[in-house]
N, C-alpha and C positions, 0 to 999 in steps of 0.2 A: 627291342626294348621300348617300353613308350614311357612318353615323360608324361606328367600331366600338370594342368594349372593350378597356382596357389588357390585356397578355398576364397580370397576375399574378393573375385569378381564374381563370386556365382550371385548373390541376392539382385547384380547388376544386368546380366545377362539372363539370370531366369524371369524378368520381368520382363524384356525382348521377346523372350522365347512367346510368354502370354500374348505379345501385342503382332508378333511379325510369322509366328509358324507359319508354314503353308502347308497344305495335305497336298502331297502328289500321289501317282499313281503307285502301288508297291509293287517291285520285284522279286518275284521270289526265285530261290536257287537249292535244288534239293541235288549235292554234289558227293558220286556214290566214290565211297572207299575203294581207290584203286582201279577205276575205271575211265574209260577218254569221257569229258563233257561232252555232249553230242547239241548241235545248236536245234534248236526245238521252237518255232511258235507258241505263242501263252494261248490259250482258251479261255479270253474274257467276254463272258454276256453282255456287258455292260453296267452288270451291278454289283460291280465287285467281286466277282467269282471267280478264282483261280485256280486251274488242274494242274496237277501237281504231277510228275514222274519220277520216278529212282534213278539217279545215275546221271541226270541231265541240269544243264540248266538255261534257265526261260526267262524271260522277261514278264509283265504284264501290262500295257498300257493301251490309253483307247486306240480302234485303229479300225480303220475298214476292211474290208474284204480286201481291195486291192491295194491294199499297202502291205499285205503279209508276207511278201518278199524281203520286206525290210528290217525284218522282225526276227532276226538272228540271235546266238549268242553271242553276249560280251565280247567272249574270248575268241570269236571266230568269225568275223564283219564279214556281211557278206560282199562278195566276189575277190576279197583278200588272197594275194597271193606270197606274203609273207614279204615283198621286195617294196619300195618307195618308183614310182615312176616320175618323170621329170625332170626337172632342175632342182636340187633341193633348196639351191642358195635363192630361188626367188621363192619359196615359201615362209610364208610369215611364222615368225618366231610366236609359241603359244606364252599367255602372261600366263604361270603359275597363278591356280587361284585354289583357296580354301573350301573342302568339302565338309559340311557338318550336318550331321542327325540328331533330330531332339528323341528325346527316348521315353516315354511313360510306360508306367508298368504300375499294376491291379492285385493286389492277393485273392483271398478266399473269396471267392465266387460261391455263393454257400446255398441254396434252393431249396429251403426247409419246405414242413409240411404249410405253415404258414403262410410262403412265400407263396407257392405255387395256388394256393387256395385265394391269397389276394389275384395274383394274375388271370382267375380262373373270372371272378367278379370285372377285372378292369375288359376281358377282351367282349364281354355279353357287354359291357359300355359299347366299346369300341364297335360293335355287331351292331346297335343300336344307331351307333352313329353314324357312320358309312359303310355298314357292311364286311366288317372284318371278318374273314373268314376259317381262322384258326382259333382252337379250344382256348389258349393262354395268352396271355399282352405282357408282357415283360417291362416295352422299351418307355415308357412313362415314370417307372420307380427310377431311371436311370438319371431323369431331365438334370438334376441340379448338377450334374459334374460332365455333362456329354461333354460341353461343347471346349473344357480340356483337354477328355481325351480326341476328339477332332481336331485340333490343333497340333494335335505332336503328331512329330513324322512317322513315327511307327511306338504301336501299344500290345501292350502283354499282360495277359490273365490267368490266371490259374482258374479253373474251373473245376469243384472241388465235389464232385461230383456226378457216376455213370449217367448216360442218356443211352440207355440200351432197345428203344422203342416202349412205347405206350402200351404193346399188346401184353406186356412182359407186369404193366399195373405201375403206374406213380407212386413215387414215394421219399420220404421222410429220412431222419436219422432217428435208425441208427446204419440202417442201411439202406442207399439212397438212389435212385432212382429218376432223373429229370427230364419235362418235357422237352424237345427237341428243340419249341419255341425260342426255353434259356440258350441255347448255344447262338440263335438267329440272333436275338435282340443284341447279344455281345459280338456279333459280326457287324451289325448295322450300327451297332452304336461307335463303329473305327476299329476298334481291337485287331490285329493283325495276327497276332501270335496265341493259343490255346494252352495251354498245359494240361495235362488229366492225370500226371507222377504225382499221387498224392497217396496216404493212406485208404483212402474211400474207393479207389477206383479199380479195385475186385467185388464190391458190393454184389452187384447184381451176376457174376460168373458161377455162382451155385447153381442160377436159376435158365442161365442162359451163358450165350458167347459175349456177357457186356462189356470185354473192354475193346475186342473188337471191334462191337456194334459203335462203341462211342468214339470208337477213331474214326469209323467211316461216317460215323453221324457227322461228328464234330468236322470233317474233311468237304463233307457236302457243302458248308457256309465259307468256303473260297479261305479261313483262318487257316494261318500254318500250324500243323498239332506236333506238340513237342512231348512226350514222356510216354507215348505208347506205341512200340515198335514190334515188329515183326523180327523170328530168328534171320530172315533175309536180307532185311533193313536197317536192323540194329546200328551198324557203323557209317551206314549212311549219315553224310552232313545236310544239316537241316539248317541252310545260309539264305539269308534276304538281303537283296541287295535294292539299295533308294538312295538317292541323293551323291552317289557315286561314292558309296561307303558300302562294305560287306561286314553282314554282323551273321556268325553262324550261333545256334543256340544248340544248347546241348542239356539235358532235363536228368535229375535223379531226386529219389526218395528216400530218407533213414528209416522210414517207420511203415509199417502194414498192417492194417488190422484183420487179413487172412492171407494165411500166407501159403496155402496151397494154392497152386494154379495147375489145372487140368494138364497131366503130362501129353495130350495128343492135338494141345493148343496150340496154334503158330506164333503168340505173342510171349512175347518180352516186358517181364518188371523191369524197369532200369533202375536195380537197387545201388546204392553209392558206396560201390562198393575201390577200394583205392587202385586196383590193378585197372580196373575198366576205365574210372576217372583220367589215369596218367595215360591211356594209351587213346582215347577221345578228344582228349583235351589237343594233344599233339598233332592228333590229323587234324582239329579245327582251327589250333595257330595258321599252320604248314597253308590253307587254304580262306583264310579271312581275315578283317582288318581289325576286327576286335570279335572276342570270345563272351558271351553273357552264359550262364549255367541257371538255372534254374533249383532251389534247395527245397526240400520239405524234409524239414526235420525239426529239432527241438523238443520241448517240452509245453504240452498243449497247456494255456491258461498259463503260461510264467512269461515274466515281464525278463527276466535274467535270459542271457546268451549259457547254453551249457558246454562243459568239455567238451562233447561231443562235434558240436557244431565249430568251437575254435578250434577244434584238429579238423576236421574237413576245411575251414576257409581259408587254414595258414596250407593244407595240400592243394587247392587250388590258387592259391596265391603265387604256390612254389612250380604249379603246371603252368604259368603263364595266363588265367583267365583274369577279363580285365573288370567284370562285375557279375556280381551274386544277387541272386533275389532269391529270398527266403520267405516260408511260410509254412504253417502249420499252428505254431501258438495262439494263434487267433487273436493275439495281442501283439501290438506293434512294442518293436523290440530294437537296441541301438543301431544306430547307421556307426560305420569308421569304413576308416582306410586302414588296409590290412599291408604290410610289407614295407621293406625299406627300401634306399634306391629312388631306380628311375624305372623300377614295373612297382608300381601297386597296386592293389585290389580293391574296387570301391564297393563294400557290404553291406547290401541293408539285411539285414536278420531275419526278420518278420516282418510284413509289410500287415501284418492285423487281416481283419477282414476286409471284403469287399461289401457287397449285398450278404445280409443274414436277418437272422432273425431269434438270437444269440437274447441273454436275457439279460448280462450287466450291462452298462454303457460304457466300459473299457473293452469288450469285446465285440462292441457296436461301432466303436471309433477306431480308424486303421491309415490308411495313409496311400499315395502313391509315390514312386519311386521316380524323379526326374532329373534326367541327364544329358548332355550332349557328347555325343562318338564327333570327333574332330580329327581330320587330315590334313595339317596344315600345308602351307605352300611351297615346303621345302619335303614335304612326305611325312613330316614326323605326327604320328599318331599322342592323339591324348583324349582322357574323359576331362569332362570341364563341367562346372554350373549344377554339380551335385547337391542334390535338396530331398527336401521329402515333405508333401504336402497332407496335411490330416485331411478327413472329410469323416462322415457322421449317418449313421443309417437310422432315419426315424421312423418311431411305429407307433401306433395310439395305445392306449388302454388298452385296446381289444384284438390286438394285436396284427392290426392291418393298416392299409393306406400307405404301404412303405411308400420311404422316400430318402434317396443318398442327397447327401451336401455336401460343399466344401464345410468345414469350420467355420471359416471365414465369414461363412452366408447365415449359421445358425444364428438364432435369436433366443432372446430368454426364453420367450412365450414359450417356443418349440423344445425347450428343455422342460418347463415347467409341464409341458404335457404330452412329454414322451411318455411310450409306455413302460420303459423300463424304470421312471418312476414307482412300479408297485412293488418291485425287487429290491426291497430294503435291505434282506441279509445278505445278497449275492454286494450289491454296491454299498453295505456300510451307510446307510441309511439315505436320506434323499438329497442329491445335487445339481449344482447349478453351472452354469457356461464356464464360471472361473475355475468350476473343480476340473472338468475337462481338456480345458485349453493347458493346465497345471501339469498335468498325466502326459499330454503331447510334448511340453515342453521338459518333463525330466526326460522322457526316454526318447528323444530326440536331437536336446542339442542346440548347436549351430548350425548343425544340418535342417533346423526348422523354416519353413518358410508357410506362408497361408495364402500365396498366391495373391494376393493383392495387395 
């Protein structure tokens, strides 16, 4: 059972979180349903890169050629022989001490046709300027919010659309298509965790094998990818382990916008569906110290939580998972705590967009999700310092130049000359920072915070 802390230290501690995070190296642990951990060395380049196996689990951290002896698993030290040698009464007594992970998390990662068409202009800069040598530049629209997520121990995105290769043709919504680029700049820009359980992400399997292509794309950039699994792997647990906390993730979708999938395909929709939820959920308690799930459901463009979605949050409240991130409405949508007791569920609904290119300015402004996983000193597990930070995707007139911000950071100016300014009947005519920050704070709460 985990307890967790009153809400009135979070605005205290999430302002620590901004000044003291530290990035370490991440761990990751992909631990197969029903099979022995086997101790494995990580295959780090040194730039973040992580090879990933079924059934094992691995560490990742810098290290040299000859320290890879030392580089076992967790569960299995090397040259342990399972007995204590020695004296034990002259071994010093360890002080219990508290393990914590700060946690950010990203909704709609969105790569319109807009999107890709500005990256196409920034990387001929970028070639310009020191010889960039890839078609798209991504990592610039991201500057105003990186160095957040840099700071948290470990981050999660949904990326909300196929990258099934270039030869296959770029593309747009309605069916979508992204360069390989977008999954790099969200590796480099921290993100640890992938998502691709979304509606969008059969798009390109008419034309091709895309959702495989985009797990193995998306698997190239060292990110752990959550929502696209093989009939093999399906139950396989998808666990990272940092800061001597284990968080297994576990990904579903309510909604498809095609719902055939090639019967001689080896992949898996992971639809949420309730028999799979209770028997997932269970193996990912049984083997980690907190469970996070992954949602895409709801109703796209509504600001409301629907039936749907409170019956699925109160069945993962009741399997034990200790937080939900939601996404699909492309509008940020309530945070709560779900459950009574001493297990709750901490919900964000919709976390809105990420990067888009969306035309209201409520579907431009979205949120991150931040939290801290805590092991306290006596073992007892809790979430703490839950918030939810808005930030702001700007674009001109002409529909380029993006650029994400905290709220925090926007200014009048940059309202006054956004582009979604020209979208009068979608946003009800033209507004200003205060109509914004208005919109964040009804469908947020106490749970608001602006990071500064």
């Amino acid at each position: 059972m985990l307890k967790r802390e009153n809400k009135e230290n979070t605005m205290k501690k999430t302002r620590n979180m901004f000044a003291f995070a530290a990035v370490f190296s991440l761990m990751v642990c992909l631990v197969s349903c029903g099979h022995t951990p086997t101790p494995v060395v990580s295959q780090d380049d040194g730039n973040g890169s992580i090879s990933h196996a079924s059934g094992q689990i691995f560490t990742s951290e810098n290290f040299s050629a000859a320290d890879t002896d030392a580089f076992v698993s967790p569960l299995f030290p090397s040259g342990s022989s399972g007995t204590v040698s020695g004296d034990p009464s002259n071994e010093p007594t360890p002080t219990p001490q508290e393990n914590r992970l700060n946690f950010l998390a990203a909704g709609d990662n969105i790569i319109h046709e807009a999107v890709y068409t500005d990256a196409m202009a920034l990387a001929a800069a970028q070639t310009a300027l020191n010889g960039y040598a890839e078609k798209y530049y991504f990592d610039s629209m991201y500057n105003g919010v990186s160095a957040l997520i840099k700071n948290a121990d470990m981050a999660f995105v949904n990326h909300e659309c196929p990258v099934a290769g270039e030869k296959y043709g770029i593309s747009g919504y309605p069916r979508f298509n992204s360069p390989f680029e977008s999954l790099e700049a969200l590796a480099r820009l921290g993100f640890d965790v992938v998502n691709v359980a979304n509606n969008h992400m059969l798009d390109m399997d008419a034309s091709c094998t895309g959702l495989k292509n985009t797990v193995e794309n998306a698997s190239k950039t060292g990110m752990l990818v959550i929502g696209g699994y093989t009939k093999e792997d399906y139950d396989d647990l998808r666990i990272v382990e940092k800061n001597g906390v284990r968080v297994a993730f576990l990904s579903y979708t309510a909604c498809m916008n095609y719902t055939t999938v090639n019967p001689a395909s080896t992949m898996i929709v992971p639809y949420a569906e309730d028999s799979t939820i209770r028997r997932q959920t269970a193996l990912a308690r049984a083997n980690a110290d907190f469970v996070i799930v992954s949602m895409h459901w709801g109703t796209e463009n509504s600001f409301s939580v629907d039936g749907e979605q409170q019956r699925l949050a109160k069945l993962l409240n009741e399997c034990g998972v200790d937080v939900i991130l939601g996404h699909h409405s492309h509008t940020i949508q309530k945070v709560e705590w779900i459950g009574e007791g001493e297990h709750r569920t901490l919900c964000y609904y919709s976390l809105g967009n990420f990067l888009s290119t969306q035309h209201p300015i409520k579907n431009l402004t979205g949120i991150f999700a931040s939290f801290d996983f805590v092991i306290d000193s006596k073992g007892e597990r809790h979430v703490e310092n839950a918030c939810a930070i808005p930030h702001m995707t700007w674009y001109s007139t002409s529909r380029d130049r993006l650029q994400l911000y905290l709220l925090a950071d926007v200014t009048e100016d940059l309202v006054k000359t956004h582009g979604s300014q020209l979208r009068t009947v979608e946003n009800g005519g033209t507004f200003t920072l205060a109509d914004i920050k208005k919109y964040a704070e009804q469908q947020l709460g106490s749970f608001l915070y602006y990071g500064k």
